[in-house]
N, C-alpha and C positions, 0 to 999 in steps of 0.2 A: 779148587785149584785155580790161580791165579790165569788170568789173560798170557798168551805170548806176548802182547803189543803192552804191556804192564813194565813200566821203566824200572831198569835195578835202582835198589839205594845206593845214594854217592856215601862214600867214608867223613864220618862227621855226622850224617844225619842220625835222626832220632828213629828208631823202627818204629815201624804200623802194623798194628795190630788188626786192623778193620778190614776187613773181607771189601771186595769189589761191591756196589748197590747190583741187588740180584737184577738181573735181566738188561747189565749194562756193563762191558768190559771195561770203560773207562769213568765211571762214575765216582764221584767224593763227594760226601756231607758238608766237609769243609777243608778250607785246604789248607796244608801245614805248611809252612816256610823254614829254609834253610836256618834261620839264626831262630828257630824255636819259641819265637813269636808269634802272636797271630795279629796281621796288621788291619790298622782301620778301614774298615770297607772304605770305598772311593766314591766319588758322585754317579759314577757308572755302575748301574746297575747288573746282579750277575744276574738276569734270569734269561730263558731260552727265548723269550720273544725278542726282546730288545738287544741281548748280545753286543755291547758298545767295548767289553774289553775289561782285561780284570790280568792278574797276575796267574804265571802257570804254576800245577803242582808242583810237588819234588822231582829234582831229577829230570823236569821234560823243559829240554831247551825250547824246543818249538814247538806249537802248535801240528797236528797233522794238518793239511787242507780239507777242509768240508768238502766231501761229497754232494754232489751238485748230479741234478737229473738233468742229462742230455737236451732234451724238447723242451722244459721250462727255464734252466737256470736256478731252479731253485734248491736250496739244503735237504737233504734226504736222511731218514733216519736207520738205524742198524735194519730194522726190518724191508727197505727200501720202498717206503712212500713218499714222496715229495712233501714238503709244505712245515714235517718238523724237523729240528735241530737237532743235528747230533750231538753226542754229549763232549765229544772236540771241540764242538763249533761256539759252545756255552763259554770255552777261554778265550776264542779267539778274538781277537781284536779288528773288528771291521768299520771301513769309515761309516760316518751317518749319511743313509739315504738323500740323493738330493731333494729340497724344497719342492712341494709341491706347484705348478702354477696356479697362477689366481683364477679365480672363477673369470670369466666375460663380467663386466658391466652390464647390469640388468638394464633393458629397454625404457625410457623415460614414459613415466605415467603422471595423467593429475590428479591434483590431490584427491581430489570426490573420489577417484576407480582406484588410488593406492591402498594397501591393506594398512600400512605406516605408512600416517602420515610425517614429514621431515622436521626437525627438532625445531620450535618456535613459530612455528605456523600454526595458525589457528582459522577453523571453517569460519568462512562469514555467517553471522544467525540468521538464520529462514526468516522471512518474512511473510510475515501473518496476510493470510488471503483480505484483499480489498474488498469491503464490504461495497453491496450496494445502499443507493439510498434509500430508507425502508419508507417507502409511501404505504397510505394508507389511504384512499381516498373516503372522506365521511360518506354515509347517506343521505348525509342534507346537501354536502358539495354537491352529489349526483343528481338529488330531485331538483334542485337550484338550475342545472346545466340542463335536465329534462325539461325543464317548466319555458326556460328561453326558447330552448330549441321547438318545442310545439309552439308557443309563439310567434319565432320567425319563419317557422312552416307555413303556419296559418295565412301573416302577411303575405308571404311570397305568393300565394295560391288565390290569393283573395284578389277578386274582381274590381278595376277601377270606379266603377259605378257601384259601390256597396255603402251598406249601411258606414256613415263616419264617425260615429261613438264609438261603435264595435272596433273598428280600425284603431281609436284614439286611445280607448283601453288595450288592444294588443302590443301599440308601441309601447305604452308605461307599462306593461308588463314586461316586452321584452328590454327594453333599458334599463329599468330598476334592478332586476334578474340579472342582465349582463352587466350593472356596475358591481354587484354582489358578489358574483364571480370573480371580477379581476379584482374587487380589493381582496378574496381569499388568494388569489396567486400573487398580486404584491405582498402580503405577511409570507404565503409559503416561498417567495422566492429569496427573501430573508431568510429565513432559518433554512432551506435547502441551502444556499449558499455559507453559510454559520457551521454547519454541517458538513460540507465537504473542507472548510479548515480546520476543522479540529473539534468546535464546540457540538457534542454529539449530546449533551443536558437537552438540547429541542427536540429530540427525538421524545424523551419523558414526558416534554409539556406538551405533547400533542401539537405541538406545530406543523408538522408534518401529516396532516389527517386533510388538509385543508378547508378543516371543521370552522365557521366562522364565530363558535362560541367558544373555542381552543385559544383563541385569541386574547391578551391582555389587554388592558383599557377597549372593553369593547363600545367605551361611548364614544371613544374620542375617535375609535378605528372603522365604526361598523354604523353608530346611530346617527352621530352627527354629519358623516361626509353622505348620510344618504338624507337625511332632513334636510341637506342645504338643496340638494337634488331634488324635493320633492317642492318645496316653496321656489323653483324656478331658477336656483343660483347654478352653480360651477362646483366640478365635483374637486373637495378638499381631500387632500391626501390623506392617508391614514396609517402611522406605523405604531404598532403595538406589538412588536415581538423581540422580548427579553433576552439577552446572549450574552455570552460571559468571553470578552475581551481578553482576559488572560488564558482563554483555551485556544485562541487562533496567534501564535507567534507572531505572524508576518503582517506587517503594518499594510501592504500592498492588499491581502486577503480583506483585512477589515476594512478595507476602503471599499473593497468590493460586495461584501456584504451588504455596506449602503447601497451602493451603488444599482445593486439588481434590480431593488425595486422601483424604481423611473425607470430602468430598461423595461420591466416589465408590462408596465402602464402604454410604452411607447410600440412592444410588441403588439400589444391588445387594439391601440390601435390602425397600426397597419393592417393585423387581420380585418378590422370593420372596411375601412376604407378601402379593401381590396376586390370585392367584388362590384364596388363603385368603380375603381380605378379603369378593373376589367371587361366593364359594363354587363358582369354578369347577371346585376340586380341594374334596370335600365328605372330613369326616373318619370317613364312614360308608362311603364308596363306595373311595375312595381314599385310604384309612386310613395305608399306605406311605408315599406321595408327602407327602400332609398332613405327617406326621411329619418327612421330610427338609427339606421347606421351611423347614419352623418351626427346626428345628434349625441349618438353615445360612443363615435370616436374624437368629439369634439371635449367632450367628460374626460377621456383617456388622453387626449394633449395636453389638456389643462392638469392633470394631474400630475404629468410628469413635467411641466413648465414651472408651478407649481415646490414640486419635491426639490428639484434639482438646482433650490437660492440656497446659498450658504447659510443658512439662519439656524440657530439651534433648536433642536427636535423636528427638524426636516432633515431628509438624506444625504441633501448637499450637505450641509453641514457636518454630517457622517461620514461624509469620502475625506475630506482635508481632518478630520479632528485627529486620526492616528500621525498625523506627520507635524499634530502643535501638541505643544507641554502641557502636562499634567495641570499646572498651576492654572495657564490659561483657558484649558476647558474646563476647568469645575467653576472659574468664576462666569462663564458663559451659559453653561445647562439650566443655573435659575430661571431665565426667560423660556426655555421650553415649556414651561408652566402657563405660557398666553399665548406661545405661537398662533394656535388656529384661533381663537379669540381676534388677536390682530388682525388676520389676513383677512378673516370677515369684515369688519371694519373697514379697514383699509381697501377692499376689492367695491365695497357696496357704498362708498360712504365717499372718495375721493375718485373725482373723475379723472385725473390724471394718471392715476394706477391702474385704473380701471382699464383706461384706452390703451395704456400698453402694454399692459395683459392681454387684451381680447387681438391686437395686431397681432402679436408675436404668437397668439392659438392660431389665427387665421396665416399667417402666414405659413407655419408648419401643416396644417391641414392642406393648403395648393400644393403645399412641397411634395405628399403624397395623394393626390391628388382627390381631394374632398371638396365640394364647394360650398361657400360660406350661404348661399343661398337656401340650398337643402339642409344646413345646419340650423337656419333661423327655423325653417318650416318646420322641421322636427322637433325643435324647442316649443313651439305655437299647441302641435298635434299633443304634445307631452301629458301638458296641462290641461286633462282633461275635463275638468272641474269649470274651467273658465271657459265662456262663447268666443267660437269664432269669430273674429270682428268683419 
């Protein structure tokens, strides 16, 4: 038996045959239209959730009003729960919800702590930890720096009045020793420096060991600048360490490359000259020692007076070559093939070179203060092979 709330048919419609859907007085499968039709669904959805609005059955002008629960506002159903649709409410036509508001603007982050990163941004790439530079000191640089250093222990402790041979062989140990030395830190401070621009191949060649047999042309870098030293002459510079130009970019680096090593001769010898300067080796008490310093920071100006002429296959010429053209250093390097040849020569052979050579040592020696006196003596003491006159 039909609903009371069940609308009669108007005259003209089609009779229905179809029971009410059980457990709903107003429910329809589908709904039939007066002109016996059934028309195109609409864009509007009939279902109970969305309810946006549809056409009514037969025979019902209006819509009833949804029942609505007092406390919420919301549609209630025949069994009176809040939350569903009645099946009135399924024709009714209600406007749509208003728009949501927008979420807040999220708080400004940087890129590293955002989880998304912002469209065309790209992380800068990490950069690879700075190496240090991997020294290796040899066991020959060590026994070489031990052998000195018992040496000028020896002098410093030794008695004005003692045997003078014993004294004359201690100075030509410890000057031969200490010129051994700084020419290993003149090549290391080349490839140390070659190394911090770029060219890292000196690490391979053992340049950095401060090994004096690691060293290339070791006649021209190691035998000859100490032979000139033992026949009584002035210590010739000596560079033998190979680097590759194309691995240091910057033309200022490779000048400096040259460059290290006359700094480093000129280091060597402020250290001698400093215990002179500060009279902590006095030339009454430690009359020996005084003499060898003077003598082997006298080796350490000349060598860096020496390195630092523009001539090819010396260093000067090393610091100016990256800022001249290609053409004109390769027609220049041939003569690097006689350099030290010449300077012998020309040091031992022409008095006019000679003197202003040996001014321009002595005058850098007063500069830090060395005296040219204690230089001659220590040259005399050296040669121990020869008498005292």
């Amino acid at each position: 038996m039909a609903d009371d709330t069940t609308p009669e048919p108007r005259a003209g419609d089609a009779p229905d045959d179809r029971s009410p859907a059980p457990g709903y007085g107003y429910g329809y499968q589908r709904p039939v239209f007066a002109d016996h039709a059934e028309r195109p669904p609409t864009d509007d959805r009939l279902d109970g959730a969305a309810g946006t609005g549809g056409s009514a059955p037969i025979g019902q002008t209006g819509s009833p009003p949804p029942q609505t629960a007092s406390h919420t506002g919301k549609p209630v159903s025949p069994t009176g729960k809040p939350g569903s649709p009645t099946p009135a409410d399924r024709w009714t036509t209600r406007a749509a919800p208003p728009p949501r508001p927008a979420p807040p603007p999220a708080p400004p982050t940087s890129p590293v702590s955002s989880p998304a990163a912002p469209i065309g941004w790209a992380p800068e790439p990490a950069r690879a930890p700075r190496r240090r530079l991997p020294v290796r000191p040899s066991p020959v640089f060590a026994g070489l720096v031990a052998v000195m250093a018992v040496a000028g222990g020896w002098l410093f402790v030794r008695s004005p009045g003692g045997n003078v041979l014993q004294a004359r062989v201690a100075i030509f140990i410890f000057v031969v020793t200490g010129w051994i030395v700084s020419l290993c830190l003149h090549e290391f401070a080349h490839a140390a420096t070659a190394w911090a621009g770029g060219d890292h191949s000196v690490e391979g060649r053992g340049y950095l060991t401060l090994d004096p047999r690691r060293y290339m042309n070791r006649q021209l870098s190691i035998v000859l600048p100490i032979l000139v030293v033992l026949i009584g002459g002035i210590g010739l510079p000596g560079g033998a360490v190979m680097i590759d130009p194309g691995l240091i970019p910057s033309r200022a680096r490779r000048s400096m490359v040259s460059a290290s090593g006359p700094l480093t001769n000129l280091v060597c010898a402020l250290l001698c000259a400093l215990p002179l300067a500060t009279h902590l080796v006095a030339a009454g008490r430690h009359e020996a020692l005084a003499d060898a310093l003077a003598f082997l920071a006298f080796l350490e100006v000349a060598a860096t007076v020496l390195n630092a002429l523009p001539v090819p296959g010396l260093d000067g010429f090393g610091v100016i070559a990256p800022y001249l053209s290609e053409e004109t250093v390769a027609s220049l390097m041939p003569i690097a093939n006689y350099v030290f040849f010449g300077l012998f020569i020309v040091l031992f052979y022409s008095a006019a070179a000679s003197g202003a050579f040996f001014r321009a040592c002595d005058h850098v020696l007063s500069v830090v203060g060395v005296h040219d006196q204690l230089v001659s003596d220590g040259h005399l003491l050296f040669m121990f092979w020869r008498k005292l006159q």
